[in-house]
N, C-alpha and C positions, 0 to 999 in steps of 0.2 A: 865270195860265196853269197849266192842269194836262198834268203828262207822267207815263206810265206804261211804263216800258218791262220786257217778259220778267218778268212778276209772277208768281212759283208757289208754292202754299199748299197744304197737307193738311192734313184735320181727320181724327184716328187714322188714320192713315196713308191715307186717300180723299185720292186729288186731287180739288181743286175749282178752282184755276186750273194753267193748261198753256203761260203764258211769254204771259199777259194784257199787249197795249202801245196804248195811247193817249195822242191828243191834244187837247185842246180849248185853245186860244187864249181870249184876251179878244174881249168882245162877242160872241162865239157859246153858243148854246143848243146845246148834247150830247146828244143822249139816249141810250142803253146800255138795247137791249131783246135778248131771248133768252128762251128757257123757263126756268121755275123750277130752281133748282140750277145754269144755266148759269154760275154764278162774275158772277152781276151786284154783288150786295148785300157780299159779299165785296172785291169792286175797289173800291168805293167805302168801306167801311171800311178798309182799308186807306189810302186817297187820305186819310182823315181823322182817321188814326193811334190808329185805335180797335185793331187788327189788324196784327201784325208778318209779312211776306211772309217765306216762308222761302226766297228768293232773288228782286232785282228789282231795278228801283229806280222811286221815285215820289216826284215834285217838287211843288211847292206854289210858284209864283212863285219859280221858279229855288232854291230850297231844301227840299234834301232833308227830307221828312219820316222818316226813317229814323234819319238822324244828326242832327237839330235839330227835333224834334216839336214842341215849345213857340213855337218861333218858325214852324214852320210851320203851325201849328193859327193863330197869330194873324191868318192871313191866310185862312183860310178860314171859312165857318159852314155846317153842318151838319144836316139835316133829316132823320131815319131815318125808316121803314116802322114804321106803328104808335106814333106816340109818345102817352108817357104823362104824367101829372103825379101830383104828391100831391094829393089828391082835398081834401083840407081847403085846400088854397093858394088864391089868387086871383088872376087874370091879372095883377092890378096888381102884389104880394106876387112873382109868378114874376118878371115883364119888371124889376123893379126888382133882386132877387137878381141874375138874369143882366147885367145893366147894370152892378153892382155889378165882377163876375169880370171882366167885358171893357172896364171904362175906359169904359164910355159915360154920357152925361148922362142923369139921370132924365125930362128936358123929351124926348128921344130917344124914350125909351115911351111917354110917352104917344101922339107921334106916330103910331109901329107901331098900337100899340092903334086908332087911328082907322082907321089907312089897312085894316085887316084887319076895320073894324067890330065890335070888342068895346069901344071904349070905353064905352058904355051899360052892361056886363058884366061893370068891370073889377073891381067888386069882389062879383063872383057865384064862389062855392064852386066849381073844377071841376068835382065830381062832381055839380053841378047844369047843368054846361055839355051841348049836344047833342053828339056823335060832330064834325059838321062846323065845329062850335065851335071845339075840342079842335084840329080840325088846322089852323084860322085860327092859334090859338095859336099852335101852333110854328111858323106862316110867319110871324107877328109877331117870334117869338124870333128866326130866322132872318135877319132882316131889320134886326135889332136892332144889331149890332157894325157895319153897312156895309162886310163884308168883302169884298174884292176878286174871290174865290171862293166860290160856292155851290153845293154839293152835296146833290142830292136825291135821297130814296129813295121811287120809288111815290108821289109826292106827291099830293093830291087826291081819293086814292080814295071817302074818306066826303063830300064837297062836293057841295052840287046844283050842277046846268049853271050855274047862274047864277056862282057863287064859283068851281067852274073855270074856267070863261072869263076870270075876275079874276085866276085865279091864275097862268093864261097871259098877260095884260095883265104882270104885274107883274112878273113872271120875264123877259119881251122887254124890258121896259121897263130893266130893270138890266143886261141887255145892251146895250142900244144906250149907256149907261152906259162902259161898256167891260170889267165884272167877264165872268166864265167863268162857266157857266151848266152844270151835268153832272149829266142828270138818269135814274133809270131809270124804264122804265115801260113793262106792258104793253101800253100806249093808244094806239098809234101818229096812230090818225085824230085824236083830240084834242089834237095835237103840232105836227099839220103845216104847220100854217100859223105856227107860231111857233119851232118849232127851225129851224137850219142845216145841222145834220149827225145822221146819225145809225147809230150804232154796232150792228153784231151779235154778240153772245156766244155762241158753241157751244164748250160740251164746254172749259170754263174759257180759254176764247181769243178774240179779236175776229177774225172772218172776213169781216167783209162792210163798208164804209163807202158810206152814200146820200146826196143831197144829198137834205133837204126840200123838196116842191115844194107851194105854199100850195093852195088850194081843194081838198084832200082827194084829189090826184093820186098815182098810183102811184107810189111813191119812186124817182128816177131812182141806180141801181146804177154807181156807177162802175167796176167791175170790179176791184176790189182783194180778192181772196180768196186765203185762204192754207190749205195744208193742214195745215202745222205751223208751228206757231212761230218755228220756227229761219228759216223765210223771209219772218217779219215783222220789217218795218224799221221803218217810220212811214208813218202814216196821213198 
């Protein structure tokens, strides 16, 4: 379960969140969309203890990420916007390092590796890997610990249809599961058949909560909008 409550951040002195609170429960898929700079990418580092809130607080399975990072990063995994590798590594070389940090079995990666289809690849140079390779990767890495929470940033953007639709398979599929699923993205139509809920960010704050409705339908608005902060409770 991921909780967010009154989260506020400035970078030299700009606000970028404005008393940020959400909720995402187990076996639901999140999404967190809004315009660029709306304090998306920011709540979710923060949620991943990349990022200290200069006032909030944010839970991780009932434990603060705030005062116990270590033990609440153990319970989540993590998938940023744009991720990179060292270009001489090889999938195999990365998912075995990362195996290594988080207590998992190496027979575990291989796994990943199939299910993400690079095993044929694993011992292909990144920097000889495609764009949509690269972000297979790190939904392999991702997927790697079986942590209870995952959080995504923009994920799938470099994938053909083909491997986003996989990557929505795969992402519902670990909800029904029962982990928490909190993803941002500005793709809503290619969402909606597979999130639960789905979050609005304006102006470093969540103002709007939807339910997803499948076959590409206008997202039903439950009326939960707030003008400031101070009159969000919980979603």
């Amino acid at each position: 379960m991921i909780i967010a409550q009154k989260l506020f951040k400035k970078y030299d002195g700009v606000p970028i969140l404005n008393g940020a609170s959400l909720t995402a429960s187990p076996g639901q898929v999140v999404l967190l969309t809004g315009d660029n700079g709306a304090g998306k990418t920011t709540t979710l580092r923060i949620l991943a203890g990349l990022v200290s809130p200069d006032a909030g607080v944010a839970e991780i399975d009932g434990i603060s990420i705030l005062q116990d990072r270590r033990k609440a990063q153990a319970r989540l995994s993590f998938l940023p916007q744009g991720t990179s590798f060292q270009p001489a590594m090889t999938p195999w070389h990365l998912m075995n390092f990362y195996a290594g940090l988080r207590g998992v079995p190496k027979s575990r990666a291989e796994v990943m590796l199939a299910k993400v289809g690079l095993l044929n690849a694993r011992d292909k140079a990144v920097r000889k890997l495609s764009g949509g390779m690269v972000q297979r990767l790190g939904l392999a890495l991702l997927l790697l610990p079986d942590a209870p929470v995952l959080i995504l940033d923009e994920p799938g953007i470099s994938l053909d249809p083909a491997w986003r639709e996989e990557l929505r398979q795969i992402l519902k599929a670990e909800a029904e599961r029962g982990k928490t699923v909190l993803i941002t993205t500005h793709l809503l139509a290619e969402w909606d058949d597979c999130a639960d809920v789905t979050l609005v960010c304006e102006n470093g704050t969540i103002v709007e909560e939807a339910e997803c409705v499948p076959l590409h339908s206008t997202p039903r608005i439950n009326g939960h909008r707030f003008s400031h902060p101070e009159t969000f409770n919980r979603l």
